[in-house]
C-alpha positions as CSV (number, residue, x, y, z in Angstrom):
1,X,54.1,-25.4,-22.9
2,X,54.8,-29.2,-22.7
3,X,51.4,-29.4,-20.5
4,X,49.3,-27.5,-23.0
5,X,49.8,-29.7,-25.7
6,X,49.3,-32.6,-23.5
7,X,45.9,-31.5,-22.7
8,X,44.9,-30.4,-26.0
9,X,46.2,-33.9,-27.2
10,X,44.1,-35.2,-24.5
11,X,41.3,-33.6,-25.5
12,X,41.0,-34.8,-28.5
13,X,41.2,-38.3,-28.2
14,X,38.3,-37.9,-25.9
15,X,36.8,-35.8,-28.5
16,X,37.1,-39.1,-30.9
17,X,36.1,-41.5,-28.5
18,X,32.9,-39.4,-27.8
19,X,32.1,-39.1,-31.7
20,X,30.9,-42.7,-32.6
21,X,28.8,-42.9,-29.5
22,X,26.9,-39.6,-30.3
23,X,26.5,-41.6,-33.6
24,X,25.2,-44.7,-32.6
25,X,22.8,-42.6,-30.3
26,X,21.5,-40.7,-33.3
27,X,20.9,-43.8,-35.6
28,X,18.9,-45.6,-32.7
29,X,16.5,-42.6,-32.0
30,X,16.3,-42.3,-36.1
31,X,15.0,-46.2,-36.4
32,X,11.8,-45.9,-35.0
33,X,11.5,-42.9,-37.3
34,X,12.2,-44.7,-40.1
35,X,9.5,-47.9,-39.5
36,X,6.6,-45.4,-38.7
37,X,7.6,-43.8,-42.1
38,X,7.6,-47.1,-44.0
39,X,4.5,-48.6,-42.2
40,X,2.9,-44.7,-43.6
41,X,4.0,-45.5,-46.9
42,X,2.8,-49.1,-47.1
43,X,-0.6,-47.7,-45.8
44,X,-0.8,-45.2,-49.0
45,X,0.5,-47.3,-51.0
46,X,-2.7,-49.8,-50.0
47,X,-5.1,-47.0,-50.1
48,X,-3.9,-46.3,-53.8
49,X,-4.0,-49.4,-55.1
50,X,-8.2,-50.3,-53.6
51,X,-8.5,-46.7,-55.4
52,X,-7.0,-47.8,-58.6
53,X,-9.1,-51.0,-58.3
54,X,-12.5,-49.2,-57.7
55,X,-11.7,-46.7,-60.3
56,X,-10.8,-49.3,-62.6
57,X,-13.5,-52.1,-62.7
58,X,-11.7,-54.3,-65.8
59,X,-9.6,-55.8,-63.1
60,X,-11.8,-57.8,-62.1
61,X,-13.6,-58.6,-65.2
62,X,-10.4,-59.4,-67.0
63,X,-7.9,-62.7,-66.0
64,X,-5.2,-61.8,-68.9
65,X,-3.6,-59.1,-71.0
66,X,-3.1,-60.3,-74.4
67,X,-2.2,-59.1,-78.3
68,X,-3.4,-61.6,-80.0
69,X,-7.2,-61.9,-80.0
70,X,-9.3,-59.2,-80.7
71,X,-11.9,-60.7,-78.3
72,X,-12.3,-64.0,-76.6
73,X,-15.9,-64.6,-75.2
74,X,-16.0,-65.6,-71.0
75,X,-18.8,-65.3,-68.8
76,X,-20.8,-62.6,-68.5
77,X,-21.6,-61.0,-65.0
78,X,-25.8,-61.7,-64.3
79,X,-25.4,-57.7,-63.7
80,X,-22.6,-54.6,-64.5
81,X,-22.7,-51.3,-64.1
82,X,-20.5,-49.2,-66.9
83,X,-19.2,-46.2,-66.1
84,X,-20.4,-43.8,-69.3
85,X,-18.8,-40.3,-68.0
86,X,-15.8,-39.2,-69.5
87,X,-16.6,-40.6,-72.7
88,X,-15.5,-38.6,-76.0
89,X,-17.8,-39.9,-79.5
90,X,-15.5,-42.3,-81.3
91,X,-16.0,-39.6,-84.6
92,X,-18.5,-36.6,-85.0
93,X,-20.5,-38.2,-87.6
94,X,-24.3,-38.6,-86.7
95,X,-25.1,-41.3,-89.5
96,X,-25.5,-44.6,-88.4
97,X,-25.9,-47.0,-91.5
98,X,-25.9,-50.5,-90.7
99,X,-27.2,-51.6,-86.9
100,X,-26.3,-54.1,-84.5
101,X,-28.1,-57.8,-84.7
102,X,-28.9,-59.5,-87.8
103,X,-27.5,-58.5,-91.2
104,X,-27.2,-60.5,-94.6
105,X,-27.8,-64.3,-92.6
106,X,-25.0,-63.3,-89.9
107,X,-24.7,-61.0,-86.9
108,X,-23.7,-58.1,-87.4
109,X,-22.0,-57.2,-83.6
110,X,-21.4,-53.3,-83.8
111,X,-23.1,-50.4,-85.3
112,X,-21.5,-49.0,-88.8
113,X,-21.1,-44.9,-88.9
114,X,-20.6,-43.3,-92.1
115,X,-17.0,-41.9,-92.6
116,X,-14.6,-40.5,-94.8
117,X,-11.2,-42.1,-95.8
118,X,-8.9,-39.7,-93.5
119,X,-11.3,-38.6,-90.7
120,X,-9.9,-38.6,-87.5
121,X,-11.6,-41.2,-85.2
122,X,-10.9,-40.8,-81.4
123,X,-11.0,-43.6,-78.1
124,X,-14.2,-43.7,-76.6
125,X,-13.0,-44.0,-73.2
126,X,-9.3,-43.5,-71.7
127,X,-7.9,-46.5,-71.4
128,X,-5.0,-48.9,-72.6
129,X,-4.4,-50.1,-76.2
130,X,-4.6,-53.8,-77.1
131,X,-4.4,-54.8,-80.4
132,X,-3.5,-53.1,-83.3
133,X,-3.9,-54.9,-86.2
134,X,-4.4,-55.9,-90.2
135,X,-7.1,-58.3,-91.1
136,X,-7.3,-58.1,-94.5
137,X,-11.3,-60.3,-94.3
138,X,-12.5,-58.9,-91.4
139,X,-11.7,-55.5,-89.7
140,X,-9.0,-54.1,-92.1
141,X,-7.2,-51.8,-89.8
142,X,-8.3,-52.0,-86.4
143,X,-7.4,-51.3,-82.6
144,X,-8.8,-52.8,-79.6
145,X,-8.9,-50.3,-76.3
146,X,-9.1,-52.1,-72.5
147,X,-11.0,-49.4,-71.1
148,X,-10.9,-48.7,-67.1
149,X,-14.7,-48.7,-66.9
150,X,-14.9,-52.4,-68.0
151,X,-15.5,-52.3,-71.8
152,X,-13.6,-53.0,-74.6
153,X,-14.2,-51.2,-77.7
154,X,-13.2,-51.8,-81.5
155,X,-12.9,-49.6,-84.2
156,X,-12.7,-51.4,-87.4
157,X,-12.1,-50.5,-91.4
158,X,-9.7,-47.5,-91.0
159,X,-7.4,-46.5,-93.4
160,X,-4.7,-45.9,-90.5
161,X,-3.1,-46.4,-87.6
162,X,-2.0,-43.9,-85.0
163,X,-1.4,-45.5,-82.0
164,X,0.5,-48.8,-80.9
165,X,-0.4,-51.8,-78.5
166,X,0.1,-51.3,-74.9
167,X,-0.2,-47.8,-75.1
168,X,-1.7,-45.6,-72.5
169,X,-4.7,-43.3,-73.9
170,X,-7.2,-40.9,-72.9
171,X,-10.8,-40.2,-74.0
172,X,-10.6,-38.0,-77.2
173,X,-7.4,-39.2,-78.3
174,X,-7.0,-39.9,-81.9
175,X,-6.2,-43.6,-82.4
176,X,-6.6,-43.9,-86.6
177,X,-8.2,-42.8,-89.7
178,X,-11.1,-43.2,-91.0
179,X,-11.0,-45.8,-94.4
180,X,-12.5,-48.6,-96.4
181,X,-10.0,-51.3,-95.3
182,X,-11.0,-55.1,-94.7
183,X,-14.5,-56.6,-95.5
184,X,-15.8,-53.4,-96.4
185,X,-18.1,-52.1,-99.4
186,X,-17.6,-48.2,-98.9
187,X,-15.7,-46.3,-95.8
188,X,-17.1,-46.2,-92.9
189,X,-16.7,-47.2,-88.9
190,X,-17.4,-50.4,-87.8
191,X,-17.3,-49.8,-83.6
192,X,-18.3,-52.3,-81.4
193,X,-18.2,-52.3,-77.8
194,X,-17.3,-55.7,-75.8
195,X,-18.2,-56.8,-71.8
196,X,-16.1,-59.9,-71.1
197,X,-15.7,-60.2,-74.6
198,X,-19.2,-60.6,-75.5
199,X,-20.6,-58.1,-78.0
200,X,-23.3,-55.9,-77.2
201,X,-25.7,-53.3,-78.7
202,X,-23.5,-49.7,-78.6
203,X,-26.6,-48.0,-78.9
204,X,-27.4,-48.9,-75.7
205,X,-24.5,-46.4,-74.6
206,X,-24.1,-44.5,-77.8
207,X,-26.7,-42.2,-79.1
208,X,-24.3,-41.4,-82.7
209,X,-27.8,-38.8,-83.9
210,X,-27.4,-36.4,-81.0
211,X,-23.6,-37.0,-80.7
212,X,-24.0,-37.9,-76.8
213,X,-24.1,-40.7,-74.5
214,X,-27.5,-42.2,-73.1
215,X,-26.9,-41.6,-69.5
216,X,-24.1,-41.1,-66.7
217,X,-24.1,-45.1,-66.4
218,X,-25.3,-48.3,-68.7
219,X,-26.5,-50.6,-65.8
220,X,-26.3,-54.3,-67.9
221,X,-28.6,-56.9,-66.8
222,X,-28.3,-60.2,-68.4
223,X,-32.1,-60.8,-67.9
224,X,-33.4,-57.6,-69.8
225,X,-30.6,-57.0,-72.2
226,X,-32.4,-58.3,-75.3
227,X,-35.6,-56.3,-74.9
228,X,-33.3,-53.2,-74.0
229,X,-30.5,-54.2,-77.2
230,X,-34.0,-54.0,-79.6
231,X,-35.5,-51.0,-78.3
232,X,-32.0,-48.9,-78.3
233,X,-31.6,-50.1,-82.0
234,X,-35.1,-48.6,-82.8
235,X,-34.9,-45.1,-81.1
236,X,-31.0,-44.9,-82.2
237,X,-30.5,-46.9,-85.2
238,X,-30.9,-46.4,-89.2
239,X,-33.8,-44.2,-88.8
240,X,-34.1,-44.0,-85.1
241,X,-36.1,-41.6,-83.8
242,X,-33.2,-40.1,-80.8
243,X,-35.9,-40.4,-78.3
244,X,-34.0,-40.6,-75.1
245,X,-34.1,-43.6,-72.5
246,X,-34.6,-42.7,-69.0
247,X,-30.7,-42.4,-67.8
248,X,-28.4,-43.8,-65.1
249,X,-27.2,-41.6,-62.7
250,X,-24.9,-41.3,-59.7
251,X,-27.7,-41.6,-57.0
252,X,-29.6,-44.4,-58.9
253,X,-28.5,-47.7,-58.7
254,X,-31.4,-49.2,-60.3
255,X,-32.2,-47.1,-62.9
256,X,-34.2,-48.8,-66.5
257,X,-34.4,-48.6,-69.6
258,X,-37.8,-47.6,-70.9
259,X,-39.5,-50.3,-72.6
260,X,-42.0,-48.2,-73.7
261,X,-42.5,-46.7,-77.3
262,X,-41.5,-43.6,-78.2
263,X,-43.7,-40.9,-78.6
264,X,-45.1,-40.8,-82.5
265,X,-43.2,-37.7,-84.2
266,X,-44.2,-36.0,-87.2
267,X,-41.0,-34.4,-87.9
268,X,-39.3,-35.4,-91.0
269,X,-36.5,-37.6,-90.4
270,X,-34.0,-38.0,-92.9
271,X,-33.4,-42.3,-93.2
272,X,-30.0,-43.8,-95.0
273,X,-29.5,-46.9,-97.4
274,X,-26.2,-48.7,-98.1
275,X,-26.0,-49.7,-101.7
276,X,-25.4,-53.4,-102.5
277,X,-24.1,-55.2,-105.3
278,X,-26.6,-55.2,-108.1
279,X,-29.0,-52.6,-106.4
280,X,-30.8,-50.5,-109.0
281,X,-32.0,-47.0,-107.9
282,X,-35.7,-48.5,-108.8
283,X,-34.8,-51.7,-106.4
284,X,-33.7,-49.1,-103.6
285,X,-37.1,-47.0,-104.1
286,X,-39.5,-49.3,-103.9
287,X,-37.7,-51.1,-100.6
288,X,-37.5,-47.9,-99.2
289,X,-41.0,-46.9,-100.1
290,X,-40.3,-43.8,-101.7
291,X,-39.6,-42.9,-105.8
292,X,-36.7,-42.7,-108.3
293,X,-37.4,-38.8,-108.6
294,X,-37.5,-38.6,-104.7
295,X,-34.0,-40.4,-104.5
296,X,-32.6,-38.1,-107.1
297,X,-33.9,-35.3,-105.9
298,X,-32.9,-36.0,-102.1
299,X,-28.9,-37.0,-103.3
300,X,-28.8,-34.7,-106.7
301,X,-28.1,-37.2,-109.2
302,X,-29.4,-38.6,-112.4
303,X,-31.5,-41.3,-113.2
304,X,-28.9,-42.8,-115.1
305,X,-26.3,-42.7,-112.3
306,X,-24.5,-45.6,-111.8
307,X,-24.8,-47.1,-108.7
308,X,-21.3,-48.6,-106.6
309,X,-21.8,-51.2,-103.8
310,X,-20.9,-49.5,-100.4
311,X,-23.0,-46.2,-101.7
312,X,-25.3,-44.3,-99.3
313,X,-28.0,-42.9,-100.3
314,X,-30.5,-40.4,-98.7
315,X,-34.5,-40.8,-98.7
C-alpha cells in the first residue's frame, strides 16, 4: 500500500514538472501565429485607409478642419474631377430665381431656389457637417457640409437647424428648414457649392428645372470654367432653357461641356421675377417685356395689389 502512494505521489510531481514545459512549447509555436496575424491586419488596415483616401478626394484638397469660417479661399487645382453620383437635390423645388455671377453691383456666389418657410431642405452629397451657424447680415441660418467628393456646399436663409457640426451625414438627409432668415427679401435657398473654398457656378452640377444632376462627373478646368460657368447659367438659370450639356461619365475622362447654343425652342417657358423695393407691377412689365394684364392674369391678382420686396412673380 505504502508503495502505491509513493508512485502515485511520484507521478504527479512529474505530472507538474511536465505542465509548464508543454506550456512554454505551446506559446512558442503560437508566436509566429500571432506576427503573421498582425502583419495581415496591418496590410488591411493599409488597403482600407488608400480606399478611404481614393473614395474620399477632400483629403487632399483640404489642410484643416475648422468651425469657424464658412469658407476660406486657397488655390484651386488647374483641373478636378467631382464625383456627381450619389447626389440627392438640396429641395424639390424647380424655380431658380436669382443666378450665380453678378447681382445689384456684387457677386452673387450661389444660385437662389424658391422656398417655403418650413420645407425640408436635404445635403446634397453624404458628407460631414461643418458649420452651423447664425449670421444675422449674411446667410441667416446656415450649415456648411465637407463632402467626400471634394466640394463643400452651403445652404443659406433657413428658418432652422436640424443637424449639428461635426456630424456625419448622408445624401438625402434633412439638415434645416426652409426660411427667410439673414439678408433676405422673401424665403428662399441660397445654395452654393465651394472647390477649395472658391465659389463656383452650381448650375454647372445642378440642373434645379429637371430636378437632376448634369452628368455622372463635373470635370473642372480652371482654363474653361468661365465660358462653361456662363453657358450653364443660360440653359439652367432664371429662364433657362434645361437643355442638357453633354455629360461626364465613368469611361470618359475628358468629357466637355458644350459650348455651343442650345437648340431654339418654341415651347412656352414660364420665366420668374423677384420683387424689389419700390417695384411697381408696371415697372416689372415693361422690364420683363410683357403687360400688367399678363402679370395679373399669370399670378391672379389685382391691379391694385400691393407689391412686397422679396415677391415672385410669374410672366
Amino acid at each position: 500500500m505504502n508503495i502505491n502512494i509513493k508512485k502515485l505521489f511520484f507521478f504527479a510531481l512529474s505530472a507538474m514538472a511536465v505542465a509548464p514545459a508543454a506550456g512554454q512549447d505551446l506559446l512558442a509555436k503560437q508566436a509566429p501565429i500571432d506576427r503573421k496575424m498582425k502583419a495581415v491586419d496591418s496590410i488591411v488596415l493599409k488597403r482600407l485607409i488608400i480606399s478611404e483616401e481614393l473614395e474620399n478626394p477632400s483629403a487632399d484638397l483640404y489642410e484643416d478642419w475648422n468651425n469657424v469660417y464658412a469658407h476660406r479661399e486657397t488655390t484651386l487645382p488647374d483641373t478636378f474631377r467631382i464625383d456627381l453620383r450619389g447626389f440627392c437635390m438640396p429641395t424639390d423645388s424647380r424655380v431658380v430665381t436669382s443666378n450665380f455671377g453678378a447681382r445689384w453691383g456684387r457677386q452673387h456666389k450661389g444660385l437662389d431656389i424658391k422656398v417655403y418657410v418650413g420645407d425640408t431642405i436635404r445635403a446634397a452629397f453624404s458628407g460631414k457637417i461643418r458649420i452651423v451657424k447664425y449670421e444675422p447680415r449674411g446667410y441667416g441660418k446656415y450649415v456648411v457640409i465637407r463632402h467626400h467628393n471634394g466640394l463643400e456646399t452651403i445652404y443659406g436663409h433657413m428658418s432652422k437647424h436640424l443637424v449639428v457640426e461635426n456630424q456625419d451625414v448622408k445624401a438625402g438627409d434633412p439638415i434645416g428648414l426652409g426660411g427667410n432668415t439673414g439678408r433676405s427679401t422673401g424665403s428662399h435657398l441660397h445654395f452654393e457649392t465651394r472647390l477649395c473654398g472658391v465659389a463656383l457656378n452650381p448650375a454647372l452640377m445642378f440642373d434645379f428645372h429637371n430636378q437632376d444632376v448634369t452628368g455622372d462627373f463635373y470635370n473642372f478646368r480652371r482654363n474653361r470654367y468661365a465660358a462653361e460657368s456662363a453657358q450653364a447659367t443660360r440653359l439652367r438659370g432664371v429662364g433657362g432653357s434645361s437643355k442638357s450639356i453633354s455629360r461626364g461619365s465613368a469611361d470618359d475622362e475628358d468629357s466637355d461641356l458644350a459650348i455651343a447654343a442650345p437648340k431654339a425652342s418654341y415651347t412656352k417657358v414660364a420665366h420668374y421675377h423677384k420683387v424689389k423695393k419700390g417695384e411697381t407691377l408696371q415697372a416689372i412689365a415693361r422690364k420683363c417685356h410683357t403687360t400688367v394684364d399678363a402679370l395679373c392674369k399669370a399670378n391672379r391678382i389685382k391691379k391694385t395689389k400691393r407689391l412686397m420686396p422679396g415677391q415672385i412673380l410669374k410672366y
